[in-house]
GUVEX-181418 format. One line per 4 residues: their letters; for each residue y, z, x of N, C-alpha, C. Coordinates in steps of 0.05 Angstrom, whole numbers. Layout:
// residues N
a> Y:Z:X:Y:Z:X:Y:Z:X  ...;
//
This chain:
// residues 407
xxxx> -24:0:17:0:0:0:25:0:18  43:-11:11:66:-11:22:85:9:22  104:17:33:113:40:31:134:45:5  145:18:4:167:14:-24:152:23:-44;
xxxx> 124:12:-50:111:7:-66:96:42:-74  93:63:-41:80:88:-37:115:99:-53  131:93:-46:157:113:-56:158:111:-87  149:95:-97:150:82:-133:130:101:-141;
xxxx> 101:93:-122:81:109:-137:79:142:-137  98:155:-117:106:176:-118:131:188:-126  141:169:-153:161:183:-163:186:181:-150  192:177:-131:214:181:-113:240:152:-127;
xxxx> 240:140:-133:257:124:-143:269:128:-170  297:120:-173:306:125:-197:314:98:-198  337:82:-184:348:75:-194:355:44:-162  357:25:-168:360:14:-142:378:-11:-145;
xxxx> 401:-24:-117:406:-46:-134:388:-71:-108  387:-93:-120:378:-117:-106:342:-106:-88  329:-101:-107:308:-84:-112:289:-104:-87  304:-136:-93:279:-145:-79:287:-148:-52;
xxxx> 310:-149:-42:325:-141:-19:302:-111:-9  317:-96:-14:309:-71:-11:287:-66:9  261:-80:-24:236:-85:-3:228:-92:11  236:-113:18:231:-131:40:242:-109:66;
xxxx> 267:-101:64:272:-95:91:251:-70:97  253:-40:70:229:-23:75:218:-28:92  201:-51:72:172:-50:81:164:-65:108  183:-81:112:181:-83:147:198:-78:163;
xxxx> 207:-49:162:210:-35:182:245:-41:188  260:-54:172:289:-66:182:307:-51:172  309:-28:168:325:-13:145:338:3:162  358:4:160:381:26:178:385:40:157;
xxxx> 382:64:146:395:71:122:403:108:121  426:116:110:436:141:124:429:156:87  419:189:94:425:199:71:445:226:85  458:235:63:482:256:68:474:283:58;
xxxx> 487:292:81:487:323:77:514:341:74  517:354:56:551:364:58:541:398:79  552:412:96:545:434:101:555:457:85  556:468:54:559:475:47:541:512:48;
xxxx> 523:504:67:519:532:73:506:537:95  494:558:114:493:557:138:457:548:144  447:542:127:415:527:126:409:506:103  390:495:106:383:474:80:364:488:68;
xxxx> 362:478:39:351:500:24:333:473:14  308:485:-8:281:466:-15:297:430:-30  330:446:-42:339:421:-51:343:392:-31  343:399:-13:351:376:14:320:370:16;
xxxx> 295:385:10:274:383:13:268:351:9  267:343:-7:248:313:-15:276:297:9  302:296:6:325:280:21:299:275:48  286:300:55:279:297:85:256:286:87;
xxxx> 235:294:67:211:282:67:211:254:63  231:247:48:238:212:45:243:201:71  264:215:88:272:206:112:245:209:131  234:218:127:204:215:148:181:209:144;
xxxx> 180:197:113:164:165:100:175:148:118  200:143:115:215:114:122:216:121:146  219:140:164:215:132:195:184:124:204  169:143:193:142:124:191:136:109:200;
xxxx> 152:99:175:135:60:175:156:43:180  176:61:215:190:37:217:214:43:219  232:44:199:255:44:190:267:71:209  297:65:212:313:81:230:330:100:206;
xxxx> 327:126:209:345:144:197:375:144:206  397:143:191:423:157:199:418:188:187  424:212:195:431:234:187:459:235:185  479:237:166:500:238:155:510:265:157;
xxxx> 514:287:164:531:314:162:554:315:151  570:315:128:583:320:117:610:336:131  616:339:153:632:360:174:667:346:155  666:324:141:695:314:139:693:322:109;
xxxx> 673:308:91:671:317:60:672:336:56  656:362:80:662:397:58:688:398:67  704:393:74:735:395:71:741:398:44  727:370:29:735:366:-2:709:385:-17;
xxxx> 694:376:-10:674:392:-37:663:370:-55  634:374:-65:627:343:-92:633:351:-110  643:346:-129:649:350:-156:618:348:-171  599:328:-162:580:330:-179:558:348:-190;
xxxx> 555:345:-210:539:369:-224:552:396:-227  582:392:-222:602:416:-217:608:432:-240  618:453:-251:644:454:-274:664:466:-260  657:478:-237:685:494:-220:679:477:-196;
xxxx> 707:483:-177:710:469:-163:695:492:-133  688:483:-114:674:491:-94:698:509:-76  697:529:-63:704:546:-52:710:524:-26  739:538:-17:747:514:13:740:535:32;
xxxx> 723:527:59:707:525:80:731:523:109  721:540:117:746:540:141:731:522:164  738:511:182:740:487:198:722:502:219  721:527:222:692:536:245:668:540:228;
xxxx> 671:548:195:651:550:185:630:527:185  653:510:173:630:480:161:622:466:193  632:474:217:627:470:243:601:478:251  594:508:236:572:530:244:554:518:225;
xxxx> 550:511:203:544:500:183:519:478:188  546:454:200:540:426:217:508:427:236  515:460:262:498:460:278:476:473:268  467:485:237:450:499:239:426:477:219;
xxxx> 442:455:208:428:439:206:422:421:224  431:413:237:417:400:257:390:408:275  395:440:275:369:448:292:344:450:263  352:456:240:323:451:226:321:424:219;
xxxx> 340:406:222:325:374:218:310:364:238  305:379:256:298:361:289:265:382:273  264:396:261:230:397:258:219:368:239  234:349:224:231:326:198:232:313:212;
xxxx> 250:309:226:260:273:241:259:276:268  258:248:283:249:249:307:274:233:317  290:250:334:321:239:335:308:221:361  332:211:376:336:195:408:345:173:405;
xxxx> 329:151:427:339:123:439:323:115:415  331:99:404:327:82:382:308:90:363  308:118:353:306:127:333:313:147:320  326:161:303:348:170:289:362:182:302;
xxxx> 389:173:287:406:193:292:429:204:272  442:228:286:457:241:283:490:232:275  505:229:253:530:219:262:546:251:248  578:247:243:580:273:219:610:262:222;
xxxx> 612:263:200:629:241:186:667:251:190  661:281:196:686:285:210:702:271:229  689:260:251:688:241:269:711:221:267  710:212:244:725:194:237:733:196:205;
xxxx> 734:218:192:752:222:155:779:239:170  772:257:190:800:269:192:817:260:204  806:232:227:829:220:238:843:199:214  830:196:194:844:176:181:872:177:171;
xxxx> 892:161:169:923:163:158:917:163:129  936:166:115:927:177:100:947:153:87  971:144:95:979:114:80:956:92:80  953:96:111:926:58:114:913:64:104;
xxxx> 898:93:98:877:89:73:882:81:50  897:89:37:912:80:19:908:44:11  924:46:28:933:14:24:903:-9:29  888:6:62:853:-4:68:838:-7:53;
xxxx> 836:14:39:819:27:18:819:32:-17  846:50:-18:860:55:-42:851:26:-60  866:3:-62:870:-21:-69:839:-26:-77  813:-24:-62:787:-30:-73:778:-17:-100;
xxxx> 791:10:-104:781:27:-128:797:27:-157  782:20:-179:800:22:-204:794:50:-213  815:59:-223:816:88:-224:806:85:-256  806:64:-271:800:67:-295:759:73:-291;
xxxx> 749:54:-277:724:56:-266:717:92:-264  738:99:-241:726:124:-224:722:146:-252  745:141:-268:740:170:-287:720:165:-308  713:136:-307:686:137:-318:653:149:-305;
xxxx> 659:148:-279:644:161:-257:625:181:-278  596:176:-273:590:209:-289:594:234:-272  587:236:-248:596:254:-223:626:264:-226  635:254:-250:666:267:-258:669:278:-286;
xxxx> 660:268:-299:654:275:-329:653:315:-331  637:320:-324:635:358:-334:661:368:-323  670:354:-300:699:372:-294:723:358:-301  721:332:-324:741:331:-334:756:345:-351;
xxxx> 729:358:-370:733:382:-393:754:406:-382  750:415:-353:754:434:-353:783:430:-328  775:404:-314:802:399:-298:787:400:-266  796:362:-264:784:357:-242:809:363:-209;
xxxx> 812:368:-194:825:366:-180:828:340:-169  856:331:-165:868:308:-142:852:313:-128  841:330:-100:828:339:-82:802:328:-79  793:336:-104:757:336:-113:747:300:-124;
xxxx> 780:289:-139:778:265:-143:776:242:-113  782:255:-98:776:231:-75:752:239:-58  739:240:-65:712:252:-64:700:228:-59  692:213:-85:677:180:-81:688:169:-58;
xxxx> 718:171:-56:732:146:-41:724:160:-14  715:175:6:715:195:21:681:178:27  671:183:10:637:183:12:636:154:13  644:142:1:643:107:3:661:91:26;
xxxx> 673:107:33:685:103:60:669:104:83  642:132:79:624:135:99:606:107:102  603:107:81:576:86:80:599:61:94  608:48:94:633:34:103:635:32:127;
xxxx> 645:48:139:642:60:168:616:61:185  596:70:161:567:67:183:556:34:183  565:28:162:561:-6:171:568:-18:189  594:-17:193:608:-40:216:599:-20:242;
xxxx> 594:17:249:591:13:276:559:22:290  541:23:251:523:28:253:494:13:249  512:-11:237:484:-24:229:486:-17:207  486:2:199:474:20:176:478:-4:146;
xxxx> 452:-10:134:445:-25:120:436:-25:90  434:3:83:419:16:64:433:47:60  430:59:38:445:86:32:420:94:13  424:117:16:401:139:3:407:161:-19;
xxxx> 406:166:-40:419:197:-41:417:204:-74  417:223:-90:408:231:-106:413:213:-128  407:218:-149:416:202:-175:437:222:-192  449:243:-178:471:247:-182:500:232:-171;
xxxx> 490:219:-156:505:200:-127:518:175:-136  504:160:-159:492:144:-167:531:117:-158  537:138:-179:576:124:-183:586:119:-145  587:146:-140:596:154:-113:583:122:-87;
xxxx> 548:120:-94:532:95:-75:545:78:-80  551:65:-109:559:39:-107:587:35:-106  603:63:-104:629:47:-94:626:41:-61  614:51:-38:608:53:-15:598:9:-15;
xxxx> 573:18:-35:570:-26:-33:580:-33:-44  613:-33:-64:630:-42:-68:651:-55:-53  653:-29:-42:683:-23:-15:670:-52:6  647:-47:23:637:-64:35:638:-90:27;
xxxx> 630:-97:2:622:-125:-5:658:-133:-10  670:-126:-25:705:-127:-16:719:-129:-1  715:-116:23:733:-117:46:715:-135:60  690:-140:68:665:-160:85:663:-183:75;
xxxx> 661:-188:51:649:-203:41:629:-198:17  621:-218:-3:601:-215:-20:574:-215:1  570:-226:17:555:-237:38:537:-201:58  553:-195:62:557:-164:67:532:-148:61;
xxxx> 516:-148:80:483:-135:70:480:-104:73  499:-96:48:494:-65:42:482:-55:14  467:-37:13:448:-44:-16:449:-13:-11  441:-2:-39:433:28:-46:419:42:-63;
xxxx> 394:57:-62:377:65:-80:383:92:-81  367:102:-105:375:129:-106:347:139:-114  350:171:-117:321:180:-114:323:210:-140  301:216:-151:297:238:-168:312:257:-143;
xxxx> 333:260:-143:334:285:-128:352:300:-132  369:297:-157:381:316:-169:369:333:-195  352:328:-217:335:322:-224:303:345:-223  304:337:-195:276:347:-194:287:367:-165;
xxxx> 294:350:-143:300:368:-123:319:386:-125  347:380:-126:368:403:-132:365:422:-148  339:417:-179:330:447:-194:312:459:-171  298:437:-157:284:461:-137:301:482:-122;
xxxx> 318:469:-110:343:487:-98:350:503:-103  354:506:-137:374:528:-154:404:530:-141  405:553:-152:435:561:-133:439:567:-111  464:575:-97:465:583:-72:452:619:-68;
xxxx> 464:621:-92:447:658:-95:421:661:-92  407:635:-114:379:646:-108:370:630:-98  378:608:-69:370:586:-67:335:598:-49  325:575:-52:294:573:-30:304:565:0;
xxxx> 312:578:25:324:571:49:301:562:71  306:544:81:284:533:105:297:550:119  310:563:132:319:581:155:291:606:150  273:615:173:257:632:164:272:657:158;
xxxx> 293:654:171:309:697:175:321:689:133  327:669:133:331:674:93:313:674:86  288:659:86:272:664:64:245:653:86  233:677:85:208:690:99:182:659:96;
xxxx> 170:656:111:143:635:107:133:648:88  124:675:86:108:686:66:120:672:39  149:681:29:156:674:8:164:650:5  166:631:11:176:603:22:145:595:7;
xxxx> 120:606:19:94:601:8:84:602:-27  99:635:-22:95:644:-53:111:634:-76  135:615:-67:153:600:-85:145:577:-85  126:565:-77:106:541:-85:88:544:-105;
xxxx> 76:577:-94:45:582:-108:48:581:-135  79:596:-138:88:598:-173:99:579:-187  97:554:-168:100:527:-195:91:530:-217  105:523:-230:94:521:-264:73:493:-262;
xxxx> 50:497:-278:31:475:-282:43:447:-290  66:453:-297:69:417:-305:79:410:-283  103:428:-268:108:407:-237:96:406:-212  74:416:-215:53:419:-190:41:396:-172;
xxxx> 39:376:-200:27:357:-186:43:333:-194  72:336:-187:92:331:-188:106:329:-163  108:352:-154:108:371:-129:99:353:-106  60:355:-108:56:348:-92:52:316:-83;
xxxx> 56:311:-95:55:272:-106:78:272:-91  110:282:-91:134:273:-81:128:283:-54  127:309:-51:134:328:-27:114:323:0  87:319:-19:73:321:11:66:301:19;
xxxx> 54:299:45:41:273:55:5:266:50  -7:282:38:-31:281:24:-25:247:15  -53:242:15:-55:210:15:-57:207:-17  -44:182:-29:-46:184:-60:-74:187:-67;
xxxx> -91:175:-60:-124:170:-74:-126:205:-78  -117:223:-55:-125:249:-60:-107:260:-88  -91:258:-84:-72:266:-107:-80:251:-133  -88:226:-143:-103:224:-160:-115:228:-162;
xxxx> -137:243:-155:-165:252:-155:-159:279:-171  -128:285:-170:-120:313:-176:-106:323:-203  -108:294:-211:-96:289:-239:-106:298:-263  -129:304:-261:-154:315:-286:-160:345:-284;
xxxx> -150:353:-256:-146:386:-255:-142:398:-279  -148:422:-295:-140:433:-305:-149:471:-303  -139:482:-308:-149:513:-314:-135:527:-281  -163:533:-270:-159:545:-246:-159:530:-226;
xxxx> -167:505:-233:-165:478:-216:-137:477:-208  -118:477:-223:-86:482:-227:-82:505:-201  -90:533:-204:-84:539:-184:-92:536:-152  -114:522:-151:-124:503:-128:-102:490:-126;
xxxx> -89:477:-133:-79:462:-130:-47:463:-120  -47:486:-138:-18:499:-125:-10:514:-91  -45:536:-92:-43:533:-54:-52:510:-49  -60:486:-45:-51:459:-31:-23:458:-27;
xxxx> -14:456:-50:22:451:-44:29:475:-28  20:499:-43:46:517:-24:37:512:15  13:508:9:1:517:45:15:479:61  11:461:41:25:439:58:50:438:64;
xxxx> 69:439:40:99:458:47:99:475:62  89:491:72:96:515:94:87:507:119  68:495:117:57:476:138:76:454:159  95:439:138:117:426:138:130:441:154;
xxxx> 147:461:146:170:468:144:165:490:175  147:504:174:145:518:188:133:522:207  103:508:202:89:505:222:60:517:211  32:508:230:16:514:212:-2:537:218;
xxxx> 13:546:244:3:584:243:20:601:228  43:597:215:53:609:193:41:604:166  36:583:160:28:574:135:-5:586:138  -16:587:150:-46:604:146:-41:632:145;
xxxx> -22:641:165:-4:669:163:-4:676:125  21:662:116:20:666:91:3:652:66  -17:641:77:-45:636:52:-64:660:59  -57:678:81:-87:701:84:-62:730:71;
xxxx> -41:724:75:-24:749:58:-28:743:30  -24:712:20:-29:707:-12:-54:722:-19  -68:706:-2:-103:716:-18:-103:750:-12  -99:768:8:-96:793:7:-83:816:-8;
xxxx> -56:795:-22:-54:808:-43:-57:803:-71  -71:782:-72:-68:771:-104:-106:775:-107  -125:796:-88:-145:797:-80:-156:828:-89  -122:841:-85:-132:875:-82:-131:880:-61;
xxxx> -126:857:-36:-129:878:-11:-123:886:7  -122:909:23:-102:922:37:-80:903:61  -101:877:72:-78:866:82:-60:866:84  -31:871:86:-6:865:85:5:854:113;
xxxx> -19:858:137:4:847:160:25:821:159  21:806:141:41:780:141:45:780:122  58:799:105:78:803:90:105:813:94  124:792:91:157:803:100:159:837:98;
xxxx> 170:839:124:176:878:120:202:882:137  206:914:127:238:922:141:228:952:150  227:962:174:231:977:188:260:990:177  254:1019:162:273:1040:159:280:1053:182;
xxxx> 298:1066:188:308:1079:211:306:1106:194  306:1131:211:313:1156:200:333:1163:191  353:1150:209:382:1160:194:390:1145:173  372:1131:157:378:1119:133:366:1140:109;
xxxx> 351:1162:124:346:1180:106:353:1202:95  359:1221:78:372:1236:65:360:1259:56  349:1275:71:334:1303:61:310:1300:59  297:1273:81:273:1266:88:268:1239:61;
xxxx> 277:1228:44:276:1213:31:296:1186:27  294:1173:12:314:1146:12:314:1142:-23  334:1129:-32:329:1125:-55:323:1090:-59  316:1088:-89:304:1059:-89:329:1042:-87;
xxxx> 356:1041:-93:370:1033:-87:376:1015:-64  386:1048:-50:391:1042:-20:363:1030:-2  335:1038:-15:316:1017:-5:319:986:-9  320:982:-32:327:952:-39:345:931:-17;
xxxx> 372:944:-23:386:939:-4:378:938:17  367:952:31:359:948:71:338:934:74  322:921:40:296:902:51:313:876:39  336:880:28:359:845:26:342:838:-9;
xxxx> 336:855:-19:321:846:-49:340:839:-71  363:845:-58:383:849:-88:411:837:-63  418:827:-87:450:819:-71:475:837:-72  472:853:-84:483:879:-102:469:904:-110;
xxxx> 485:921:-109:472:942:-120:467:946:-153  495:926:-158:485:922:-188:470:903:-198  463:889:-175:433:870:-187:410:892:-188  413:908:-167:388:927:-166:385:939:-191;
xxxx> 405:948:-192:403:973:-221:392:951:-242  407:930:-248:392:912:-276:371:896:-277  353:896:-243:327:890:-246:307:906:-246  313:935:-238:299:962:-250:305:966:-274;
xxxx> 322:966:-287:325:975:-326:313:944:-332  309:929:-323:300:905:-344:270:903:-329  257:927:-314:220:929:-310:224:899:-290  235:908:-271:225:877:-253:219:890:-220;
xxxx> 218:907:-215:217:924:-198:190:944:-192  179:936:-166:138:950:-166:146:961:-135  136:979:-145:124:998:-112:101:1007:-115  82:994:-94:58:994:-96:43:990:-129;
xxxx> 59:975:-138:38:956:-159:52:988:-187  62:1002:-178:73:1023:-205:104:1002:-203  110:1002:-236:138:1006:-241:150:1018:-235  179:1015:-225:204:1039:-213:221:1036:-246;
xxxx> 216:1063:-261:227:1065:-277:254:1080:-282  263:1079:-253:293:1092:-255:304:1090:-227  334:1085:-237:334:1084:-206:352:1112:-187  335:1128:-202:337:1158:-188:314:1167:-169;
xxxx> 301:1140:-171:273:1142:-161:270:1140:-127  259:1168:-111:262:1172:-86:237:1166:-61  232:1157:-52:218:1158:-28:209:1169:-12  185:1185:6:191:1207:27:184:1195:55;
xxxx> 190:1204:68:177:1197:91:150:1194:99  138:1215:89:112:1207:91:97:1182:83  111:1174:49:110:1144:37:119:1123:55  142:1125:75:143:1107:86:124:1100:119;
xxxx> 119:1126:124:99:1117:134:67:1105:134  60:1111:105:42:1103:106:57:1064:97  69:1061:92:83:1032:87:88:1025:57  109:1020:45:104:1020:20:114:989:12;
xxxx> 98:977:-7:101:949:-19:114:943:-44  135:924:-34:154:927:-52:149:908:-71  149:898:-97:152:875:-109:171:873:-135  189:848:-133:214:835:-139:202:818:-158;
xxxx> 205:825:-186:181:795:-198:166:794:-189  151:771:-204:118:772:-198:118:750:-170  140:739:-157:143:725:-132:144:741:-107  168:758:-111:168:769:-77:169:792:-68;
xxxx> 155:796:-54:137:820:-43:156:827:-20  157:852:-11:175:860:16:156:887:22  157:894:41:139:921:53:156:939:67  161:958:61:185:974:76:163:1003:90;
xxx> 171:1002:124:152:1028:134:175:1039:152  172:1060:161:181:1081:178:161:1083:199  169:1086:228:154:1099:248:159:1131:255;
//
């Protein structure tokens, strides 16, 4: 099968233009094509997930990645899928941001001499004038078009910013720019994107020519990936110090049955014949199926003495049994203690379970809160030392587990 043809049969396509273009270059290997990243926080979280696994199909079989870093866009912020406008990012943050994705993309993609690379679009958005754009650029865009944009629509209701509106022209500028000094031939990026891609092969085919070989597909990845993501609060983080291999594992295992094999059809590299073979699963087959995904995702992401790490913590505790060595834990200090005890509170907090103290309090009154498999039915509820030495296991919902001990 071809790889155009492997991205269709795995869901990954929404939406494409000059479809038969497209293929052709795919599938043999001619595709320069960049997808974008804004640094909006200091790791990539499961939503960038499929962006990367796509990008390392297509290096594969061939095709040269651009990695895009967003270092000039989080200036502005996307409006899409927005209703408020994004918090502004100070110029060392989105800098710190920039480098911390770079070191977890180099585990997906295989940067160097003639195969991917790195650009970040700062480079060249902040030197721009801000008349010649105008006049360069401005002139390509009908503004009657842009506010039809759906990527603008939810924050018209509520009030889009000037700022947030040059957003497309910003992003279609990139794609623009990576053409003439990149090659770059092809654009990638969610089907929230969708408005934003084709003004980028607009701008091009306008200022170049109709002639002008820039084309753009888009992919389930607002959709399917960015709900994987969630929010920034509760996002799933590839960084291990945010979010532990163990749980990184255990936020697979708890797929719901309908997107499982969903999941693993997009996400993993399991060969399709196996994945159809997986289609008639049902019952506990389902959960077979879900450690496949979680253990190939962690496998991915992390590596695959972590990912057996956290399939012998799964089965240990979803088993009864005492195992816990690779389960996330926090080392109490004494002087965190108070008359030889700690409260559940102040425990929460020092194992990072709660973002707040008043998240704590309203996931104990709403029964979401286990120490050692009892409910914490108050949160007057105290600890001793002795409990912490023998190690005590925390659980957050029926997902994440933390182990808090004292020496």
């Amino acid at each position: 099968m071809k790889i155009y043809d492997e991205l269709v049969a795995r869901g990954l396509i929404a939406q494409v233009t000059d479809e038969n273009e497209i293929k052709e270059l795919i599938n043999n290997g001619r595709a320069t094509f960049y997808i974008g990243f804004d640094p909006t926080a200091d790791s990539l979280h499961v939503g960038h997930f499929m962006a990367l696994c796509l990008m390392k199909r297509l290096q594969m079989a061939g095709n040269k990645p651009v990695v895009l870093i967003g270092g000039g866009t989080g200036y502005i912020g996307d409006p899409s899928g927005r209703t408020d406008m994004r918090s502004m990012m100070t110029p060392e943050t989105i800098q710190h941001n920039c480098n911390c994705f770079k070191k977890q993309m180099e585990r997906f993609i295989e940067f160097g001499e003639d195969k991917a690379i790195m650009v970040n679009n700062a480079d060249w958005l902040l030197k721009l004038n801000y008349i010649d754009l105008l006049r360069e650029v401005g002139a390509c865009f009908s503004v009657n078009n842009m506010l039809r944009a759906e990527c603008y629509k939810q924050r018209m209701e509520k009030g889009l910013s000037f700022l947030e509106f040059n957003y497309m022209i910003m992003q279609s500028y990139d794609f623009y720019h990576l053409f003439q000094h990149y090659g770059c031939n092809m654009q990638f990026g969610g089907d929230d994107q969708w408005s934003n891609m084709l003004g980028g092969t607009e701008l091009i085919r306008r200022k170049l020519g109709k002639d002008a070989y820039a084309m753009t597909i888009t992919l389930l990845m607002n959709s399917e990936g960015k709900k994987m993501g969630k929010t920034a609060k509760g996002a799933v983080w590839l960084d291990p110090e945010k979010t532990s291999p163990f749980e990184f594992f255990q936020y697979w295992r708890n797929v719901s049955d309908a997107d499982v094999l969903k999941c693993i059809r997009m996400l993993t590299f399991l060969p399709l014949e196996q994945i159809d073979k997986m289609d008639t699963w049902e019952g506990s087959k389902l959960n077979e199926a879900k450690e496949i995904l979680a253990y190939e995702l962690t496998k991915l992401v992390h590596g695959t003495e972590e990912a057996e790490k956290a399939r012998e913590a799964s089965h240990a505790l979803f088993a009864g049994g005492g195992d816990d060595s690779n389960m996330p834990s926090t080392q109490i200090m004494p002087e965190q203690l108070t008359d030889g005890a700690i409260g559940i509170l102040d425990l929460m907090d020092a194992c990072h379970l709660a973002q707040s103290r008043s998240e704590a309090r309203r996931l104990i009154s709403q029964g979401g809160v286990f120490a050692d498999e009892q409910k914490v039915e108050s949160i007057e509820v105290k600890f001793t030392t002795e409990q912490l030495e023998a190690g005590i296991r925390l659980r957050k919902g029926k997902k994440v587990y933390h182990k808090a001990y004292i020496k």
